[in-house]
C-alpha atoms as a printed R data frame, in Angstrom:
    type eleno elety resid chain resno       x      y       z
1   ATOM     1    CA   UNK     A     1   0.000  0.000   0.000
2   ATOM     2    CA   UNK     A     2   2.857  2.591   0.879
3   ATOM     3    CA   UNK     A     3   4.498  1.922  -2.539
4   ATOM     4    CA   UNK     A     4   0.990  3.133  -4.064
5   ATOM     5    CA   UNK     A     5   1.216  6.283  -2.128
6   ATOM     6    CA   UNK     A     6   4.916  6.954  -3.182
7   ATOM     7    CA   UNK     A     7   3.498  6.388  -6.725
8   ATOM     8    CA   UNK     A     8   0.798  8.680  -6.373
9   ATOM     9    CA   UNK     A     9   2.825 10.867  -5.290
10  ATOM    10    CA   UNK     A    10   5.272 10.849  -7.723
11  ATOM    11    CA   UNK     A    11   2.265 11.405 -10.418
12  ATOM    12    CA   UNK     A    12   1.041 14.499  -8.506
13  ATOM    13    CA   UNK     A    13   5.215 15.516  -8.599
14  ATOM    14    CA   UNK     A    14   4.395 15.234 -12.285
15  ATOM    15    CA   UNK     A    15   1.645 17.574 -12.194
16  ATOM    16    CA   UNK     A    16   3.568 19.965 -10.071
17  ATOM    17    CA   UNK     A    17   6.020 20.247 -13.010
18  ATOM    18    CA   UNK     A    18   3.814 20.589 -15.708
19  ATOM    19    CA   UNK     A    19   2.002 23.383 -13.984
20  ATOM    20    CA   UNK     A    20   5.714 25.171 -12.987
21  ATOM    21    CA   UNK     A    21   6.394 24.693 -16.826
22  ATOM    22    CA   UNK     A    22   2.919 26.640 -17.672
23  ATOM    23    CA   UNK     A    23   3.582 29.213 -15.258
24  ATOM    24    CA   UNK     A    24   7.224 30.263 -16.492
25  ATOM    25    CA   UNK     A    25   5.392 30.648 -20.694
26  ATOM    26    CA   UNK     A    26   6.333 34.389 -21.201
27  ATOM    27    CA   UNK     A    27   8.249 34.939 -18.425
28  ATOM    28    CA   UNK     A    28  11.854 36.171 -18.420
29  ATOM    29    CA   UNK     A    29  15.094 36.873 -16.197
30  ATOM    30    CA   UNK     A    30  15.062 35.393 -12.471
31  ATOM    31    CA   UNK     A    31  10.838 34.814 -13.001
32  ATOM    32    CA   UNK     A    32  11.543 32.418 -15.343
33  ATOM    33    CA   UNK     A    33  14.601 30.870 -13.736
34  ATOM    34    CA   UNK     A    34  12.465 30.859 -10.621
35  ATOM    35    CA   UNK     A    35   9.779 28.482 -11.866
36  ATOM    36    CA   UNK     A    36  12.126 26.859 -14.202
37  ATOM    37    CA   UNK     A    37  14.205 25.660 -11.081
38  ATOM    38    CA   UNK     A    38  10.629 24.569  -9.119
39  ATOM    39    CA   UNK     A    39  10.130 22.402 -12.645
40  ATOM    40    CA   UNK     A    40  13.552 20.820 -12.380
41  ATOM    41    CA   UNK     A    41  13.017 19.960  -8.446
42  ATOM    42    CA   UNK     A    42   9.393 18.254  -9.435
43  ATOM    43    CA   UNK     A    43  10.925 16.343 -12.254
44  ATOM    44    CA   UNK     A    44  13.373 14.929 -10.428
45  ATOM    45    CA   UNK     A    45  11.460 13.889  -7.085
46  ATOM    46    CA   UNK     A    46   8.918 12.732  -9.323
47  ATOM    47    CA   UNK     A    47  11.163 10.504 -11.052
48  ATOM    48    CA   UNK     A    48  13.009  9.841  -7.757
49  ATOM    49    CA   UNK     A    49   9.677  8.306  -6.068
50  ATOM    50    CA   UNK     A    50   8.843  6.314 -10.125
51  ATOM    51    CA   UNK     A    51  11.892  4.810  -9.033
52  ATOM    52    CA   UNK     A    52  10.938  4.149  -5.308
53  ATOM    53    CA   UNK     A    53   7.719  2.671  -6.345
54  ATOM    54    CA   UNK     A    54   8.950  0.166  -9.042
55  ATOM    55    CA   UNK     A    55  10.591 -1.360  -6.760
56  ATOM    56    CA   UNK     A    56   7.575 -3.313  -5.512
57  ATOM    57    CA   UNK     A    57   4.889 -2.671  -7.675
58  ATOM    58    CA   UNK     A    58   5.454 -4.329 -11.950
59  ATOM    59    CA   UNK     A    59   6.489 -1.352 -13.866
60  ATOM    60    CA   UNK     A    60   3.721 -2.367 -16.478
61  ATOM    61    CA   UNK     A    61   0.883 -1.431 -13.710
62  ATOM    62    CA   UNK     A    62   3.100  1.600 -12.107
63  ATOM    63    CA   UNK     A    63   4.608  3.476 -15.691
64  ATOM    64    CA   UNK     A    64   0.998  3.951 -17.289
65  ATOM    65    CA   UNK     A    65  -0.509  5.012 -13.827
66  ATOM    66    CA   UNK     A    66   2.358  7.853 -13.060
67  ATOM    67    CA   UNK     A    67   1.421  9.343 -16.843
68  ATOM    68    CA   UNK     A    68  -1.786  9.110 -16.051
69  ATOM    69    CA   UNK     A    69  -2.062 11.133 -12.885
70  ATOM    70    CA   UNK     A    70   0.129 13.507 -14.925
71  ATOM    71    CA   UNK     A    71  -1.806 14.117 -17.742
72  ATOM    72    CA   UNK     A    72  -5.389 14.184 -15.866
73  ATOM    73    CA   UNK     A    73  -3.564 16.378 -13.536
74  ATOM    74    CA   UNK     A    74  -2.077 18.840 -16.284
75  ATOM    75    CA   UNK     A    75  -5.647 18.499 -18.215
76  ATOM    76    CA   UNK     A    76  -7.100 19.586 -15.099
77  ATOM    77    CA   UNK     A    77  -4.834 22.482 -14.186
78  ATOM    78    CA   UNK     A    78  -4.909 23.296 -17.837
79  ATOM    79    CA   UNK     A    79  -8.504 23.975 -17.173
80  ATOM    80    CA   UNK     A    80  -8.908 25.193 -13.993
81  ATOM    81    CA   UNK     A    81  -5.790 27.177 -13.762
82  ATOM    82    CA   UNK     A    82  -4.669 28.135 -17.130
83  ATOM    83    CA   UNK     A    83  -8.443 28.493 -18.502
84  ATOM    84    CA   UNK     A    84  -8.057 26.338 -21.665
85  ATOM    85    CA   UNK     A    85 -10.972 24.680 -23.238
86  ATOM    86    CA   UNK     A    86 -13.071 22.124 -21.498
87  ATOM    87    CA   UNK     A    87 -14.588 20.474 -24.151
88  ATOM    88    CA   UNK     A    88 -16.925 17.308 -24.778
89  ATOM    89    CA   UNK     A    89 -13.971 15.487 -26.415
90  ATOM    90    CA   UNK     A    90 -11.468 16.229 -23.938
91  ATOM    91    CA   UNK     A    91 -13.814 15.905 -21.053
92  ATOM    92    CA   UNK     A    92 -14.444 12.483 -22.580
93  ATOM    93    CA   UNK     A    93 -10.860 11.346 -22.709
94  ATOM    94    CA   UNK     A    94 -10.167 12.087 -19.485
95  ATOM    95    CA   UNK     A    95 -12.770 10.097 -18.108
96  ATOM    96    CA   UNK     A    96 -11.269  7.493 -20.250
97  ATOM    97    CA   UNK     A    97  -8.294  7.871 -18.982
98  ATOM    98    CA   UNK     A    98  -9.268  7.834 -15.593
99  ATOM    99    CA   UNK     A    99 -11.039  4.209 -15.925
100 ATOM   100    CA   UNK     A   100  -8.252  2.798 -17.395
101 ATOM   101    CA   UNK     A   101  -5.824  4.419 -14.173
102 ATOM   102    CA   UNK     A   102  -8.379  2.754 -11.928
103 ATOM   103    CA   UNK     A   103  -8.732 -0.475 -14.097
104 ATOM   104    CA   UNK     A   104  -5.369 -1.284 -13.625
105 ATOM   105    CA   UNK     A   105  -4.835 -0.570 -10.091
106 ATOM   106    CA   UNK     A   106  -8.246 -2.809  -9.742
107 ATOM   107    CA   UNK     A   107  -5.989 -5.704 -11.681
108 ATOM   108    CA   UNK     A   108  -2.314 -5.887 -10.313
């Protein structure tokens, strides 16, 4: 169960980066370097605590559910944070997405 936590973690690490990669679009001098540095530091513990988790849990099951909690994470800051479209199509992918996260959790 722990390793599960580190993993979700490390997706939510992946979220953090992607939203510290938004936040420095347009940005210049020590702004940028700011949130540039805050991406690096995400990256990194997120791939830190992958790495953790793997060594437990098949990386089959573990790979596919870190990218997933990324990308339904950046979807949903991309919404909610950086106002970008919430379409039908993209609402209905991410539901996808998330029933396939929870499908194989619900296997392994």
């Amino acid at each position: 169960m722990l390793n599960w936590i580190i993993l979700i973690l490390a997706g939510l690490c992946e979220v953090g980066f992607t939203y510290c990669l938004g936040r420095s679009k347009g940005l210049v001098g020590l702004e940028w370097w700011g949130w540039i540095g805050a991406f690096a530091a995400f990256y990194v513990l997120s791939a830190v605590l992958l790495a953790k988790a793997t060594q437990t849990l098949p990386l089959s099951v573990a790979y596919p559910v870190w990218t997933g909690i990324g990308a339904v994470g950046a979807l949903l800051v991309g919404i909610f944070v950086f106002h970008e479209p919430a379409s039908f199509w993209r609402l209905f992918f991410l539901t996808m997405l998330i029933t396939s996260i929870i499908g194989l959790k619900t296997i392994s």
